[in-house]
Every structure is written in structure tokens, then in C-alpha cells.
C-alpha positions, 0 to 999 in steps of 0.5 A: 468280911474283908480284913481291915488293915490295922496299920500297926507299925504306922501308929507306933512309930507314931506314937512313940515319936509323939512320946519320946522325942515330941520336943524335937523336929521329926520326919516321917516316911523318909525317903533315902540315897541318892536323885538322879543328877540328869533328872533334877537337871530336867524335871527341876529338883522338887519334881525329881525328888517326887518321881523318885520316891518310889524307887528309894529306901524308906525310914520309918522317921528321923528324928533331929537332935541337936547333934545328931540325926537319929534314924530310926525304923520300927518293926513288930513283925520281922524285927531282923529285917528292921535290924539290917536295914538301918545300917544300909540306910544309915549309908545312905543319909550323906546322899540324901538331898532331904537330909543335906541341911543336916549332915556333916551330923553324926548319924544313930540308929534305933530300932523300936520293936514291940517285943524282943529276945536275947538273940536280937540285943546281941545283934543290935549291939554289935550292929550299933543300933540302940534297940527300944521296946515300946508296947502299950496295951493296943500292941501287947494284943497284936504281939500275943495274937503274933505269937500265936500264930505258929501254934498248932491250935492256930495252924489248925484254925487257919486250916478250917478257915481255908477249907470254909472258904473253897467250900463257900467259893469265898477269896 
């Protein structure tokens, strides 16, 4: 059977929008810095926007408050990685061309994760990032399933599973 991507992160930064912040404009998927000047000159400016989309940082949203841009990225795996992106995204919203109708505004940064330890608070406060948890009982099961995975049981598991699949010729 083919694994099934679950979309985990997407369906949190989702419904945690639609939770906490529904009576406000959002964006998601946003794409961040700077667009070639030479580009918009010769594609024209919607054109270049979209050919240089895959060559920009993402935010997961930003969400727009009445003085402020709140940027925020969700993690349930590699929730540091989320953690020290937002500052460097945070950078890049001034140079934005999506975002110019917003700015000279303030900029927050929250990190939404599902689970969380002592070491992450301290580097989200001193990073100024405003840490959430958010774990509803769809994700409560990803996280447990998460934490399994460094336990020998699991480890042993994952052995026999891969033994099975050279045995069967199985990719």
C-alpha cells in the first residue's frame, strides 16, 4: 500500500486560522523578499511575481491585524527550523511586492506547533517570536506517533518493515 501524505502542517495552519484569527484578512502560502527589477521590467509585474515564486522563502500565513502584520509558520516536525525562520522571514516582508500595501506596519512573528519543551520557550522568547500550541485531537495522534519514533520498539519495527520489503522486492 502507498503511503498517503497526510498534510499535517496544511490542515493546522488552517484550522488555526479559521480559529483564532477568522475575523481578520489572512494569507497563505506566502511567498517573501525581494523580485527581480529586470524581470517585472520584461515579464511585466503579475508575470514576474509568479516565475519567481519558487525561488522564494514561504510563510506558512500572514495574517493582517489592524496595526500590524503577524507572520506566522507552523511546525509539528522540526519545530526549531520554524523557530529561526521567522526572524529571517521577518527581514524580508519590506521587500516584499505582496505585502507593500502593508508596510511601513510593525511585523509579529508566531510560531504554532503541536507540541513544545522547556528549551523551545526560551529560544522563542528570546528570538521574539510568540510561541502557540495548538493540538486538537486529529494532531494529538500525529504527535504521539511522532514521539514514538525514537523508541527502540519503533526502530525495531521499521527494521522488519524494511527486511519485508527487499525480501518482497517491494520500493
Amino acid at each position: 500500500m502507498a503511503r498517503k501524505s497526510r498534510q499535517v502542517e496544511t490542515r493546522m495552519i488552517s484550522e488555526y486560522l479559521k480559529e483564532h484569527y477568522s475575523g481578520f484578512p489572512f494569507i497563505m502560502n506566502v511567498p517573501l523578499g525581494v523580485v527581480s527589477e529586470d524581470l517585472m521590467r520584461e515579464e511585466g509585474y503579475k508575470k514576474a511575481l509568479g516565475m519567481s515564486r519558487p525561488f522564494r522563502p514561504m510563510a506558512d500565513a500572514v495574517v493582517i491585524l489592524p496595526n500590524y502584520l503577524l507572520l506566522i509558520e507552523a511546525k509539528v516536525w522540526n519545530v526549531v527550523n520554524g523557530l529561526a525562520k521567522l526572524p529571517l522571514y521577518k527581514s524580508l516582508v519590506p521587500v516584499t511586492p505582496e505585502l507593500k500595501q502593508y508596510t511601513p506596519q510593525n511585523v509579529l512573528m508566531q510560531l504554532v506547533v503541536g507540541w513544545t519543551n522547556p528549551n523551545l520557550h526560551v529560544m522563542a522568547r528570546d528570538a521574539g517570536v510568540d510561541l502557540k500550541v495548538y493540538h486538537p485531537l486529529w494532531l494529538e495522534e500525529v504527535v504521539e506517533d511522532m514521539h514514538k519514533y525514537w523508541t527502540r520498539e519503533y526502530r525495531d519495527r521499521r527494521e522488519k518493515k524494511l527486511r519485508m520489503r527487499e525480501f518482497f522486492g517491494v520500493e
